[in-house]
N, C-alpha and C positions, 0 to 999 in steps of 0.2 A: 304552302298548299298551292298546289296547280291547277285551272281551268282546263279540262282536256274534251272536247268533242269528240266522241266516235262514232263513227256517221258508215251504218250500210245502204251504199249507193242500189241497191238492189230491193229494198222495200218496198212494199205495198204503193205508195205514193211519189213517185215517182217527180213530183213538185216541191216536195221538201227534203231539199238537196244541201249541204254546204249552206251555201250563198242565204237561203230563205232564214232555217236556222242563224245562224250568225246576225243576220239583219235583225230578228228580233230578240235576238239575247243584247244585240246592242241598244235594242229601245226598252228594254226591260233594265238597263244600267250597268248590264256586268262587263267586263274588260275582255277585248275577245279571245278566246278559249285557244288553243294549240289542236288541229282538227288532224285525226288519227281516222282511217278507210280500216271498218271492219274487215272487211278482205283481207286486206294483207294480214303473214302469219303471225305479223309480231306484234300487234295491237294492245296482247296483253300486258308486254311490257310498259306499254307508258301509262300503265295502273301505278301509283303512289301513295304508300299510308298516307291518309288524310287528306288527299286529293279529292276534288269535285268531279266526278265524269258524269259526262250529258251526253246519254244514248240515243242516238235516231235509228230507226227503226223498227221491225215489227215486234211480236210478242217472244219469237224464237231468240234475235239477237239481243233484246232485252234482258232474255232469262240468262244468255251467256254473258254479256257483262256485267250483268247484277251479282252470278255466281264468284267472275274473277274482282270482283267491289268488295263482297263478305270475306273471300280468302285475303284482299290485301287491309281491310280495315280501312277502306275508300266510302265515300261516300256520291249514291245513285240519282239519279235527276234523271224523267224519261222525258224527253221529247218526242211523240206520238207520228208515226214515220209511215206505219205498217197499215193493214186491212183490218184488223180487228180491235189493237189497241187495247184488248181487255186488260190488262195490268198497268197499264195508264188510266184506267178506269177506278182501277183497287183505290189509287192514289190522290182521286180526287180530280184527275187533268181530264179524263178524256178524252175528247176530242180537240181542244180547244189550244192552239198554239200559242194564243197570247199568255192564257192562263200556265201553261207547261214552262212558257221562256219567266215569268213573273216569279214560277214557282223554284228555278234553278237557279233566278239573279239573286232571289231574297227571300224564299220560301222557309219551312218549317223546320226542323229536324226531327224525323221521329223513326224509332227502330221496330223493324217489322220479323215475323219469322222468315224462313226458309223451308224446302221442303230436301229431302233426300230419294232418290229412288235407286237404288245400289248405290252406286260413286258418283250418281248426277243430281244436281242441285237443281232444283226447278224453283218457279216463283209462284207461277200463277195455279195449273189444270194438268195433271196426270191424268189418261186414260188407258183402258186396258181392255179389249174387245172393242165391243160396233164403233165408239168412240175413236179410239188410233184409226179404226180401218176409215170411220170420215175421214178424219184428219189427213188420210194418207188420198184420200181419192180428191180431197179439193185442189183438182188443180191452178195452174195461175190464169188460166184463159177464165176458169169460174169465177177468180178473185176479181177478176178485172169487170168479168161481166154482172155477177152480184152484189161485188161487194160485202157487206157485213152478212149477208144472206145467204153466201156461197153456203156455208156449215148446216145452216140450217137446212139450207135446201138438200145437200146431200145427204144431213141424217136422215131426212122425212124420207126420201128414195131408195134407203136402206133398213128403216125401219119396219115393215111389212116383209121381209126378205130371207131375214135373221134368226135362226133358230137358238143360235147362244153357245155357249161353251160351257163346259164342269168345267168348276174351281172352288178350291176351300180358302178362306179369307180368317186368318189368324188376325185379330185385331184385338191389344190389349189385355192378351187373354183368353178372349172369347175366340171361338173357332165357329164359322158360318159356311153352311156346304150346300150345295146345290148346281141349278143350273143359271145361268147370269147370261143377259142381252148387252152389258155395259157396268163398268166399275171404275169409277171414278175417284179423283182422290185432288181437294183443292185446298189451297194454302190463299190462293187472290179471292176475289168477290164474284166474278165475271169470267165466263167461255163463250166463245163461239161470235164473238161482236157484238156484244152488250146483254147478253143474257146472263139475269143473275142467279148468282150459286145462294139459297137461302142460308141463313145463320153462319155460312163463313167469314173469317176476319182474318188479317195477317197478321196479327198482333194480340193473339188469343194462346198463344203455346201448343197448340194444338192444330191436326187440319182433319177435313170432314173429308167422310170416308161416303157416297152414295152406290148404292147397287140397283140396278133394274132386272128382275128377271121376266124372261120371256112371255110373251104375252099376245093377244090381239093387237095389231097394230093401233085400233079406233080405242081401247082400251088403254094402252102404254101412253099414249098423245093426251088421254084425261086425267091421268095420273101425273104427267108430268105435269098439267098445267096446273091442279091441283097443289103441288108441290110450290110451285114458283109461284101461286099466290096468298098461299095459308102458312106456307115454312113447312120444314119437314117434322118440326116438335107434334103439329096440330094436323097431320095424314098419318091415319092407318091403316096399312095395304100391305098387301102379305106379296107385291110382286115388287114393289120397293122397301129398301135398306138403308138406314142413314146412321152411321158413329161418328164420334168423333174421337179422336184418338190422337198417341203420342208416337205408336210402333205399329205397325201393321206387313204381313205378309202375306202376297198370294202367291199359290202351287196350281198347274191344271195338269193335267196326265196329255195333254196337247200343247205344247207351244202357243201362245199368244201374241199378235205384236204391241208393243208400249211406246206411247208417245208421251214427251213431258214438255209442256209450252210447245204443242205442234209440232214438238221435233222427234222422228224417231229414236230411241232409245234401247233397244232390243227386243227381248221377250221374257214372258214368264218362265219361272217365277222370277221373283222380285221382293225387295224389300225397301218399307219405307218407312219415313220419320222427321220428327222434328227439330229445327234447330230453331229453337227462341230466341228473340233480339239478335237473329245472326248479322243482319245488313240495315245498314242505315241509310232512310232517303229524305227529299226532300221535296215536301207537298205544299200546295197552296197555304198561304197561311191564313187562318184560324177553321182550318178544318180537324 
């Protein structure tokens, strides 16, 4: 079994470089790591069945080493790199460097799902509508200047704006048609720099499926808070939608763009799903 660092020199945080990392995997006890530059194209190679790799970086290069961890039967450790961190969050780390290097040196082993949306494995937040088009509008001057607030801030700017798209949403079965401001789709706990996703888990076989349709803005803003403080079991609102599912498919008669862990991904339609116990990380321990 191998120690491997893969470190993008280009995250969010721009102080946890190499050198920071490393220094405190060394005060957390582990032997120091063989350090691999997400950049270059070959990174995925120094993945090894059974190997440890410790990802720095944000939530996008996260989801791409965590995908090639589940294809080789590797084992994930996130080091919290990036601007929002949210799947460092799923896991218990974070923000917290000491906790993240404690939890790679000697942490837990526990297996979590994965998500699929065509041929892309995601970890944490698929979005499809208002959602990608945040995603796509935060740029890095926001990041730097907001911080975890960038997302939100650009939703709230686009929230009032938004008229929504047709799309029919095959999930499990059920077939749901209408018009949608946002459709979501989470396998982590957490979007947007520490907002939580209610009753999702990564380790439930399943991932939750949310819909917003169109609405007043001062309306869509009470519903969601609604949401985020009662659970989605205990609101009901006929402008929100909540499953949770194994398969799910959406069609719009308009192209949509799709992001998964903030990364563009194409467009509708699409198809998603789950893979149970697909990747194995390691969390603080007795979490």
């Amino acid at each position: 079994m191998a120690n491997v660092l893969i470190i993008n020199p280009r995250s969010g945080d721009s102080d946890r470089d190499a050198d920071f990392w490393l220094h405190g995997l060394a005060g957390a006890g582990m032997e120091e790591p063989r350090v691999v530059d997400f950049l270059d194209d070959d990174w995925r190679e120094a993945i090894g069945r059974d190997d440890r790799i410790l990802v720095a970086g944000g939530d996008g290069t996260v989801s791409a080493v965590a995908a090639a961890c589940a294809e080789a039967d590797a084992t994930l450790a996130v080091l919290p790199s990036g601007t929002a961190n949210d799947f460092a969050r799923t896991l218990g780390v974070a923000d917290d460097p000491q906790i993240a290097c404690r939890a790679a040196a000697s942490g837990r082993e526990r297996s979590i799902d994965v998500g699929t949306v065509d041929d892309h494995v995601f970890v944490n937040v698929v979005h499809v509508g208002l959602g990608a088009a945040t995603s796509g509008a935060v740029d890095e001057g926001a990041k730097s200047d907001w911080g975890q607030l960038s997302y939100l801030r650009t939703l709230v700017e686009k929230l009032g704006d938004d008229r929504g798209f047709e799309a029919v949403i095959e999930v499990d079965g059920e077939r749901i048609e209408g018009q949608w401001l946002e459709i979501g789709v989470a396998n982590g706990a957490f979007y947007g720099g520490g907002h939580r996703i209610p009753g999702a888990e990564p380790d439930d076989g399943r991932l939750d499926l949310f819909g917003a349709r169109p609405d007043h803005a001062g309306r869509l803003a009470v519903e969601y808070a609604k949401v985020r403080l009662l659970g989605p079991e205990e609101v009901s609102s006929e402008i929100m939608e909540h499953r949770r599912f194994e398969s799910c498919r959406v069609t719009t008669p308009e192209p949509q763009p799709v992001t998964a862990d903030g990364e563009d991904v194409g467009r509708t339609p699409v198809s998603l799903s789950v893979r149970a116990a697909a990747l194995r990380v390691l969390v603080p321990d007795g979490d």
